[in-house]
C-alpha positions in Angstrom: 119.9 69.0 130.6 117.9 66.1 128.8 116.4 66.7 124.9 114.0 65.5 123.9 113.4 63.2 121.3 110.7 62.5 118.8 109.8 58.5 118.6 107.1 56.7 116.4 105.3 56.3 119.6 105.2 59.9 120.4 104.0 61.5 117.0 100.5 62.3 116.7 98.6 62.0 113.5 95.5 63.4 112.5 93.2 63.4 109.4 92.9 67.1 107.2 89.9 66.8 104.9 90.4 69.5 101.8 87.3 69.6 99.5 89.3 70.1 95.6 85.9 71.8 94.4 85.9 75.3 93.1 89.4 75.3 94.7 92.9 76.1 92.2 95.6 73.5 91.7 98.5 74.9 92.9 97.2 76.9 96.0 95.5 73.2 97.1 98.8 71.5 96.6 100.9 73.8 98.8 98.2 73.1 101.3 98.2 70.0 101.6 102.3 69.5 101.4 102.5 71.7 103.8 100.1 69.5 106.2 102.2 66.0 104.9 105.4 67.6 106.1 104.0 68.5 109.4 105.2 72.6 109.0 102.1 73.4 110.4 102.9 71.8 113.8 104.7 73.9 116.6 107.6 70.9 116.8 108.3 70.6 113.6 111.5 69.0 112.7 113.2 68.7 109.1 114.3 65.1 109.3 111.7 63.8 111.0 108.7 62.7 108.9 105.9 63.7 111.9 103.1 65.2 109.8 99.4 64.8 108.9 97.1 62.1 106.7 95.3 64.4 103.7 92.3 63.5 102.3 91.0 65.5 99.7 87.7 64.6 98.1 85.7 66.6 94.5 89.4 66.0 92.7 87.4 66.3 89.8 86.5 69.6 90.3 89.5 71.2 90.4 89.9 74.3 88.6 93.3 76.0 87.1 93.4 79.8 86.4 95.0 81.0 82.5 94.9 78.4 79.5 96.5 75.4 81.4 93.8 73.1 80.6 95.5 73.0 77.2 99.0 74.2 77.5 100.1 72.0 80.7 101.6 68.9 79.2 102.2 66.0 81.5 105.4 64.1 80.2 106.0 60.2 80.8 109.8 59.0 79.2 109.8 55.0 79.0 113.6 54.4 78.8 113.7 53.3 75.0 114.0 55.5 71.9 111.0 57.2 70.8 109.2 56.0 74.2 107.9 59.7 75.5 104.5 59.9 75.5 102.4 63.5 76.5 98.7 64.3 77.5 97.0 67.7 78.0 96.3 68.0 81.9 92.6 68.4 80.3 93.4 65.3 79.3 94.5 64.2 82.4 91.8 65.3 84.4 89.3 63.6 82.3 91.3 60.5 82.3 92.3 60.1 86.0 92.2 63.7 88.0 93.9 62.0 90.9 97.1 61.5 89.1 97.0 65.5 89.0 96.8 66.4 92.2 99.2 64.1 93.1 101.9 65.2 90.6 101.7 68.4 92.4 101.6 67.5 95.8 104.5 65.3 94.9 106.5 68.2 93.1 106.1 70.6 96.0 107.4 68.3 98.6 111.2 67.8 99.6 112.7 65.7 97.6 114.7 63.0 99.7 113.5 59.4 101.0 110.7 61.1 103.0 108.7 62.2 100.3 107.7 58.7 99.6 106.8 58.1 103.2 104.9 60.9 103.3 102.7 60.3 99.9 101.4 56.6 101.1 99.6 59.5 103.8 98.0 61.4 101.1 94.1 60.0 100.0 92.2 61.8 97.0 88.8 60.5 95.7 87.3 61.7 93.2 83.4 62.4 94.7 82.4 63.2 98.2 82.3 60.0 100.0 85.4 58.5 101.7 85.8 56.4 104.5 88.1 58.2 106.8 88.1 60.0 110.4 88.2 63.6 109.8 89.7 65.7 112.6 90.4 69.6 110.6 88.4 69.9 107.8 90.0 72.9 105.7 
C-alpha cells in the first residue's frame, strides 16, 4: 500500500478575495485564517502549510459591534523601562487599519513556525483596487 505524500509541487494555491466593508472584525478574521491554513480543503493536513493567498480589500471599512472602537487597546512593549506604548483600535484604524486586521488574523492562527509562512500569503488594501488574480471571491 503506497501513501501519499503532499510536495511543494503538488499543492495548489488559489486567490480568496474578502471585501472588509460593512463586514465585523472578528467574524472576517476567522475567515480568512481559516482559508490561510487550508481547513477548508478536503486534504487538509496539520503540519503541512497547503492553504490559500487572502486578499481582502475596503479594510477601512471595517466595522466592530459594542464600544470597541474605544475600549480595545492595542499594546506595543519596547524592552526598556517605561517603553509600553497603547492606541485605541479607533486609533488604529484611522492610523493604519491594516495593522488591525492583521493582528487578528495573526492571533487566530496556530501559533508555531507556520504562522509566519502563512501571513507573507495574506494581502489587505485599504480601497478596492488590487492587483491580484481572484479565483473565490467571498
Amino acid at each position: 500500500m503506497e501513501k501519499s505524500k503532499k510536495s511543494k509541487q503538488s499543492i495548489q494555491r488559489s486567490y480568496h478575495l474578502f471585501d472588509a466593508e460593512g463586514k465585523t472584525l472578528g467574524r472576517l478574521a476567522t475567515q480568512i485564517a481559516t482559508v490561510l491554513r487550508g481547513k477548508n480543503k478536503v486534504d487538509f493536513t496539520p503540519h503541512i502549510d497547503a492553504g490559500d493567498l487572502a486578499v481582502i480589500i475596503n479594510s477601512d471599512r471595517i466595522v466592530v459591534t459594542g464600544n470597541k472602537m474605544e475600549g480595545k487597546v492595542y499594546n506595543h512593549f519596547s524592552g526598556f523601562p517605561g517603553g509600553i506604548t497603547s492606541i485605541t483600535l479607533k486609533d488604529q484604524i484611522k492610523k493604519d487599519s491594516r495593522k488591525v486586521i492583521a493582528a487578528a488574523v495573526t492571533g487566530m492562527l496556530c501559533k508555531n513556525k507556520l504562522r509566519d509562512r502563512m501571513m507573507t500569503r495574506l494581502y489587505i488594501f485599504k480601497d478596492a483596487e488590487h492587483k491580484h488574480k481572484i479565483d473565490i471571491t467571498h
